[in-house]
LUMMI-449850 format. One record per residue (C-alpha): x, y, z; residue in three letters. Coordinates in steps of 0.1 Angstrom, whole numbers, plus 5000, padded with zeros to 4 digits. Layout:
! residues N
XYZALA
...
//
This chain:
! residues 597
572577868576UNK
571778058540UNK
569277888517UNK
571977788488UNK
573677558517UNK
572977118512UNK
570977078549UNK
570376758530UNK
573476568538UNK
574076388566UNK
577276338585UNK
578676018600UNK
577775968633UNK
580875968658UNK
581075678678UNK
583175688714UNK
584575338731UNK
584775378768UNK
585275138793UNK
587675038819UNK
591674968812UNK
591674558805UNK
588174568792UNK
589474528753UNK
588374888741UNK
591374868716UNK
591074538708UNK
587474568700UNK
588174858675UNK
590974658661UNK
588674398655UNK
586174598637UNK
588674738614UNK
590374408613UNK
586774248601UNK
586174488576UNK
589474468562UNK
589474068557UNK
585774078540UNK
587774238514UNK
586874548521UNK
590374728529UNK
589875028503UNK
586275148520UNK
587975188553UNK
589275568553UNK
591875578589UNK
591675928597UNK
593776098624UNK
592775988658UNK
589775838643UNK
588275538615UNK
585875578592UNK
583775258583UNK
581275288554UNK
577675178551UNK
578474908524UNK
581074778546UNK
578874768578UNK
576374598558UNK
578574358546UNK
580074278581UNK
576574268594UNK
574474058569UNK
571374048573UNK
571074198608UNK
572174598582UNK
569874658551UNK
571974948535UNK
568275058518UNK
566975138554UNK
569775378562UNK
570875728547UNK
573775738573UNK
576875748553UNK
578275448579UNK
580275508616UNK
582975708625UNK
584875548658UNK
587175758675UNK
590475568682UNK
591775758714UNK
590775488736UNK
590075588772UNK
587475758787UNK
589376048792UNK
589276118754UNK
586076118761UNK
585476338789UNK
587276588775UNK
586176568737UNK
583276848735UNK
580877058708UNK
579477318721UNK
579077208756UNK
577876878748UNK
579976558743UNK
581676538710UNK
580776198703UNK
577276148695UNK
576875798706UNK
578775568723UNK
580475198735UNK
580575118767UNK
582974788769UNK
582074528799UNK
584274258807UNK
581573998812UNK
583973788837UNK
584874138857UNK
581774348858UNK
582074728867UNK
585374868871UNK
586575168889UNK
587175368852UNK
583675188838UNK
582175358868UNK
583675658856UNK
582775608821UNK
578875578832UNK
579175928850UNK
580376138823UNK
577975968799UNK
575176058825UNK
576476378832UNK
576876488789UNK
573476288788UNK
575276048753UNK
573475778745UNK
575275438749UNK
575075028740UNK
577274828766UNK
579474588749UNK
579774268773UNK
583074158760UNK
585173818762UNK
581573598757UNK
584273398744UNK
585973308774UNK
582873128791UNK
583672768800UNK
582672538771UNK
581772818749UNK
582372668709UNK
583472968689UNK
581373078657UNK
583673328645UNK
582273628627UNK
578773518635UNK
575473738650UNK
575273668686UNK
571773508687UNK
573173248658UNK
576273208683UNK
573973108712UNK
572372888694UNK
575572668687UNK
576072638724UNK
575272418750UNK
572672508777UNK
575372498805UNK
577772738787UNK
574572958777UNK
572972908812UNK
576673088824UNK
576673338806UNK
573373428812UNK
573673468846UNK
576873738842UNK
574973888817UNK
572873958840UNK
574574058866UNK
575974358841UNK
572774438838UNK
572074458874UNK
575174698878UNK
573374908854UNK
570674948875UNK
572175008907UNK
573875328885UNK
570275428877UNK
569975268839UNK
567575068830UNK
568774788808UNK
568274448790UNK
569774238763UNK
569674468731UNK
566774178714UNK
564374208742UNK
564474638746UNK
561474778728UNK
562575168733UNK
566175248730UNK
565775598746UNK
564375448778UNK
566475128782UNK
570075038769UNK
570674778754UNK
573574518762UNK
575574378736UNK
577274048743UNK
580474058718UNK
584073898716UNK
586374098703UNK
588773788698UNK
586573598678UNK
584173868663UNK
581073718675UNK
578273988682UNK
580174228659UNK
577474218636UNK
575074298664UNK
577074608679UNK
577174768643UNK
573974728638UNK
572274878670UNK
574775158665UNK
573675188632UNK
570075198642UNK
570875418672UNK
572175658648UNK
569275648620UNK
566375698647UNK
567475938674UNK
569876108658UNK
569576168620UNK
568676488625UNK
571476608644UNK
573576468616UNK
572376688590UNK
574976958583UNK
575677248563UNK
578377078536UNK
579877378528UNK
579577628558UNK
582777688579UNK
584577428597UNK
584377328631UNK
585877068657UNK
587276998683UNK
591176948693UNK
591976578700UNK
595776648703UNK
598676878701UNK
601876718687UNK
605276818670UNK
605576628640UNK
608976658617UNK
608876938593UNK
605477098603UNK
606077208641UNK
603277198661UNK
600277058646UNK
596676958660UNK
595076638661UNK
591476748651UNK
587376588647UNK
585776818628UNK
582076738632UNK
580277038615UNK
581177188577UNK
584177168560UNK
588177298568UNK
590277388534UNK
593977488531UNK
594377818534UNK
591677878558UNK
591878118586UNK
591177928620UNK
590778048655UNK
591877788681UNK
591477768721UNK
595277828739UNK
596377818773UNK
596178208774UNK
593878338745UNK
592378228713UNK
594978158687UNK
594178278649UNK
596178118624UNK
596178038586UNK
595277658577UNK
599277548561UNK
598377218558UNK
595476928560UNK
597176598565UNK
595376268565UNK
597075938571UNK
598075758536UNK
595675448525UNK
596475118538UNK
598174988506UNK
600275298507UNK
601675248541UNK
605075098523UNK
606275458512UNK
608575678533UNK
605676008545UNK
603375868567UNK
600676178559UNK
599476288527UNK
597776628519UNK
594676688515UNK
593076978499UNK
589877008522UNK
588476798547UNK
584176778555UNK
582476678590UNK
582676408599UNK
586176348598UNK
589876308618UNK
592276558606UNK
595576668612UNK
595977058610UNK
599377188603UNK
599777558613UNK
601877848629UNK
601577888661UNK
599777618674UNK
602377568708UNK
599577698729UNK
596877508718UNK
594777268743UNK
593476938738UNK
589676948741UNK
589877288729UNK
587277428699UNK
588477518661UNK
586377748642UNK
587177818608UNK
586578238602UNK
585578198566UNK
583078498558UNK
582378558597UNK
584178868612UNK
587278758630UNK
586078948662UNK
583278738666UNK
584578378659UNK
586978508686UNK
584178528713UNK
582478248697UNK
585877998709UNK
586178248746UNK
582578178754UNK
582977758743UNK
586177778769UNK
584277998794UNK
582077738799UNK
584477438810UNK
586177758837UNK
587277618865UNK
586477858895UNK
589877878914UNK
590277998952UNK
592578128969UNK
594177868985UNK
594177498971UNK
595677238951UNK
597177238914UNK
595277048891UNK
596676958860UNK
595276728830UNK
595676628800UNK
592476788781UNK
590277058791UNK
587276768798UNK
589476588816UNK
590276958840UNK
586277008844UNK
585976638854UNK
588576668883UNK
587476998888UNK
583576908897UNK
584876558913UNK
587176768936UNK
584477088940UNK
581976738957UNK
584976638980UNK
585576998990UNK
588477048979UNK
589677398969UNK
591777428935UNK
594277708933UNK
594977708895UNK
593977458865UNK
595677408841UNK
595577168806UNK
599377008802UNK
602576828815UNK
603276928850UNK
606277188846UNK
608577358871UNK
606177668876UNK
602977428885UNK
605677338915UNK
606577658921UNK
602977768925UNK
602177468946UNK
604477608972UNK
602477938975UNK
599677708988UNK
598577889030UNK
598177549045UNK
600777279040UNK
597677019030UNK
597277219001UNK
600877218989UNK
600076958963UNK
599676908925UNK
597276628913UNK
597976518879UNK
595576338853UNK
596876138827UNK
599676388823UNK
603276348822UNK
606276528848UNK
608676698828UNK
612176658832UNK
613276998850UNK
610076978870UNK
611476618887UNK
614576748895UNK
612077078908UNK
610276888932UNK
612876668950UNK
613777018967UNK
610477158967UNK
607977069000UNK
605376988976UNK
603076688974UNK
602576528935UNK
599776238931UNK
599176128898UNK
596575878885UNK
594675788852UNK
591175728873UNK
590376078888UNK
588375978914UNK
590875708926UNK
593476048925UNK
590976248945UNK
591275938967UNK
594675918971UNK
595176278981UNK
592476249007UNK
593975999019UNK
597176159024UNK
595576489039UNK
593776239064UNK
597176099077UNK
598376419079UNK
595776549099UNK
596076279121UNK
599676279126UNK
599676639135UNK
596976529165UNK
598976289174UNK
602076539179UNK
599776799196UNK
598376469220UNK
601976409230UNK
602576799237UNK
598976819251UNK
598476799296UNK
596176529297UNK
593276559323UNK
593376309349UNK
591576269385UNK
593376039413UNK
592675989447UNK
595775969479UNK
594775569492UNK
594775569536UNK
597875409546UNK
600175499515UNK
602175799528UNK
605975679523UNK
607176009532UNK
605576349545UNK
607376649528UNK
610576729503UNK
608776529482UNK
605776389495UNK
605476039487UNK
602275849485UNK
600475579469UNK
597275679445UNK
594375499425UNK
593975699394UNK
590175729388UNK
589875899354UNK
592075999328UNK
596075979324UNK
598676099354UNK
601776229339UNK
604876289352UNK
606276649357UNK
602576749359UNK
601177029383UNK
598576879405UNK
595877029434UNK
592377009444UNK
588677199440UNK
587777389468UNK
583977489461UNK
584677609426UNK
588477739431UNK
591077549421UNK
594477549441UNK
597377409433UNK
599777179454UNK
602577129442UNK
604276929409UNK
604576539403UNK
608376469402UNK
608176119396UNK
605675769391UNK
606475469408UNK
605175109392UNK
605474819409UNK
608974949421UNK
609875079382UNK
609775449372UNK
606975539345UNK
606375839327UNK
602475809330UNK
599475579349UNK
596275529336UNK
592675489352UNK
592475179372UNK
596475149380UNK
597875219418UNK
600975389416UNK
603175529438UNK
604275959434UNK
606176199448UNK
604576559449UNK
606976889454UNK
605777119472UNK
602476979499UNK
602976809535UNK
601076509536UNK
598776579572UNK
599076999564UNK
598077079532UNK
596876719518UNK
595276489536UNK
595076049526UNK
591675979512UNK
591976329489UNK
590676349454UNK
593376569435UNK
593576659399UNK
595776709370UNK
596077089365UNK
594977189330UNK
596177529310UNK
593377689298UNK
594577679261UNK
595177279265UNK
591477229280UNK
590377399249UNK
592277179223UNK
591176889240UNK
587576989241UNK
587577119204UNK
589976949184UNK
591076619206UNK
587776519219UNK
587776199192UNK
591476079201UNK
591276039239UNK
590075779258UNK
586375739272UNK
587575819306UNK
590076139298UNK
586976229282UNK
585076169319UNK
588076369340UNK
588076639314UNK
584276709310UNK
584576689354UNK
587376939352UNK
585577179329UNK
582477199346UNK
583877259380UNK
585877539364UNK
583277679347UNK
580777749372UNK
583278009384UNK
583678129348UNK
581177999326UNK
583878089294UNK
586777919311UNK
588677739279UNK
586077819253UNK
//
């Protein structure tokens, strides 16, 4: 920064709601903006794009006595709309999270939620500091309403069974914070925000604990984090893309938080694409119109420049590529080169290390791709190309490059399949799971490699000879020769028909002769198992020349099936195939110690 720059301003601080899908992220924002608007206070509310900006005055007024505007130099909150926490994940500033603080919404009646677990681990892992909301106090049994009201004042108006209730899910919220390694209490009783975090019970039906939540995020804000808010006023722009979309008349525009300086018309801006930083000149800034305005027929007006921190909505050429999550840098008086490498080294950072051989990952923001991309890199899952965006014929057509047929699959977050790409993959032998919880995605497709595994073993088992070791019982021999005919007890393992069979002799193996059929009880059976008497006839031996009743004989084993069994089938057979087949191989082997290794 030059010395003629403002350092003396601060910027609003930008305020994220996470929190699982039912848990009333939206309607809690709705409420705050629907509060502020019915104190009378619809002109101080500024709706950017994507995000809302709420004034101090208006906080203050919402909050009563709970916000003295004299002990804050905050300028007020700015919430970002995009609810969901893969807004979230994916909105970054210089490696960090974009959002400098934020809600973590707790229905108190449903605890922790697959997506609030989710939520908790990108706050842990971008280190943001957080309040949980514990929503729908409201819906307690016997709770008596005190709309608008501080929570303490709320409690007060309740009785001690409807209190006592609450209390104890409360509690139990805050006991789910601790098993995720937070330590936490109700927002009154913490004495040190930076150590503990402070729980919030709010309704966002009747407004209740509104005051509250404003305020701790207020004083969040003004203790930890003032200085981060101070910014150069006038320096070059620079934000973060929250979304690309076509609008009518403009073409492809971006859906931008600028958190640092200031963006004017007419500036030259570098942007992350899919392939390489786009540069392009600043057409248009366009803000949603006021409230009162919302009657006439453009929904956008223009604005000439736009300061941190702010939602804006950047209209420029070229913009097709650009990526959600993605930094903009406005060039200004820097060298173009360098705000070039500036935007390549922000994008380096969230690379995703590809192999290969792997899946297809596609999502909808670049946070959002390093999310999966770490989730999947812990379950060991290679990833053969990442990519930010709708899932289009080439993702399929890349899919199907994939070595091993496990890894013919594309695993979408929170994106969309394109039209051509449906019809793509009915013909294509490829594998699409989509989910907006990425680790219930990275579940799924687990789950689906598992089967698979598990249905090729079980094709293999039904190819496989299985061991087996049966002995010739004294007074069975039905007939002699052309086929021999006896009765057996099968010791161990699994006698199958069309089998070759023969005996050890020292540590030689010689075979008899072939099974040509399994009697049961009379019936023909394609197999016996240990423990059944059977009758079989053997091609090939005379019973009183080269067998003898009383003989232990065995199921002859290829040495490439001994192997697989040993190896790769060890798990899927039984206890006592496992018992013939450790017999077998060690007999073999102390003729050849490497037989079917």
């Amino acid at each position: 920064m030059t010395d003629d720059t403002h350092t003396d301003t601060l910027r609003t601080p930008i305020v994220a709601v996470l929190g699982h899908v039912d848990h009333g992220k939206t309607s809690l924002l709705d409420t705050i903006r629907g509060s502020a608007v019915s104190e009378g206070e619809a002109g101080a509310i500024t709706q950017h794009i994507g995000a809302t900006d709420i004034p101090l005055s208006t906080i203050s007024t919402m909050a009563g006595e709970l916000v003295n505007p004299d002990d804050f130099d905050l300028p007020g909150l700015l919430f970002i709309d995009t609810p969901g926490h893969h807004s979230f994940s994916t909105l970054r500033a210089r490696g960090g999270a974009l959002a400098d603080i934020a809600v973590l919404v707790v229905d108190v009646n449903d605890g922790f939620q697959p997506q609030t677990e989710e939520a908790i681990d990108i706050l842990r892992r971008t280190g943001t500091p957080f309040v949980v909301a514990a929503n729908k106090v409201d819906t307690t049994p016997g709770w008596n309403p005190q709309e608008g009201e501080p929570i303490q004042r709320s409690l007060e108006a309740q009785s001690e069974r409807a209190e006592s209730m609450l209390n104890e899910k409360l509690y139990e919220i805050i006991g789910q914070l601790s098993d995720a390694g937070f330590s936490a209490d109700l927002y009154w009783r913490v004495q040190d925000f930076q150590k503990n975090i402070g729980v919030v019970p709010v309704s966002a039906l009747t407004a209740e604990g509104i005051p509250d939540l404003l305020a701790v995020l207020m004083g969040l804000s003004q203790r930890f984090m003032r200085e981060e808010m101070a910014i150069d006023v006038f320096g070059p722009g620079e934000g973060t893309v929250l979304e690309v979309k076509d609008e009518r008349g403009f073409g492809a525009t971006i859906d931008t938080v600028v958190y640092d300086g200031v963006v004017r018309n007419g500036d030259t801006i570098v942007v992350g694409g899919q392939a390489d930083p786009i540069v392009t000149e600043v057409r248009a800034l366009l803000q949603p119109r006021p409230l009162e305005e919302i009657r006439t027929e453009k929904k956008f007006e223009k604005v000439a420049e736009v300061g941190a921190a702010a939602g804006v909505k950047i209209a420029a050429p070229d913009l097709d590529d650009a990526m959600a999550g993605a930094p903009v840098r406005v060039v200004r008086d820097h060298p173009v080169e360098e705000m070039i490498e500036d935007v390549k080294a922000e994008l380096a950072e969230i690379e995703v290390d590809t192999a290969e051989d792997g899946v297809v990952i596609k999502a909808d923001t670049l946070g959002s791709l390093e999310a999966m991309a770490n989730a999947l890199r812990e379950a060991e899952v290679p990833i053969l190309r990442a990519e930010v965006g709708d899932i289009a014929p080439r993702d399929i057509a890349v899919a199907e490059t994939a070595n091993q047929d496990e890894h013919k699959a594309i695993l979408g977050f929170n994106v969309d399949l394109l039209a051509n790409a449906e019809r793509e993959l009915e013909s294509a032998d490829v594998k699409l799971f989509t989910n907006d919880v990425i680790y219930q995605l990275i579940e799924d497709y687990e789950t689906y490699v598992e089967e698979r595994q598990r249905a090729q073993q079980e094709t293999v088992l039904d190819k496989v000879v299985r061991p087996s070791r049966f002995r010739l019982l004294p007074d069975h021999t039905f007939r002699q020769n052309d086929p021999a005919v006896v009765g057996v007890e099968v010791i161990a393992g699994t006698l199958q028909n069309n089998r070759n069979v023969g005996y050890f002799e020292g540590n030689e193996f010689h075979r008899v002769g072939g099974l040509s059929g399994i009697q049961k009880q009379g019936d023909d059976v394609d197999e016996a198992r240990a423990g059944e008497r059977v009758s079989i006839a053997i091609d090939g031996p005379t019973v009183g020349r080269d067998i003898e009743e009383g003989d232990t004989l065995w199921t002859e084993l290829p040495e490439k099936h001994a192997k697989i069994l040993e190896q790769e089938l060890k798990e899927e057979i039984t206890a006592d195939e496992r018992e013939a087949l450790s017999g077998y191989l060690e007999t073999r082997r102390k003729r050849d110690p490497f037989w079917g290794k």
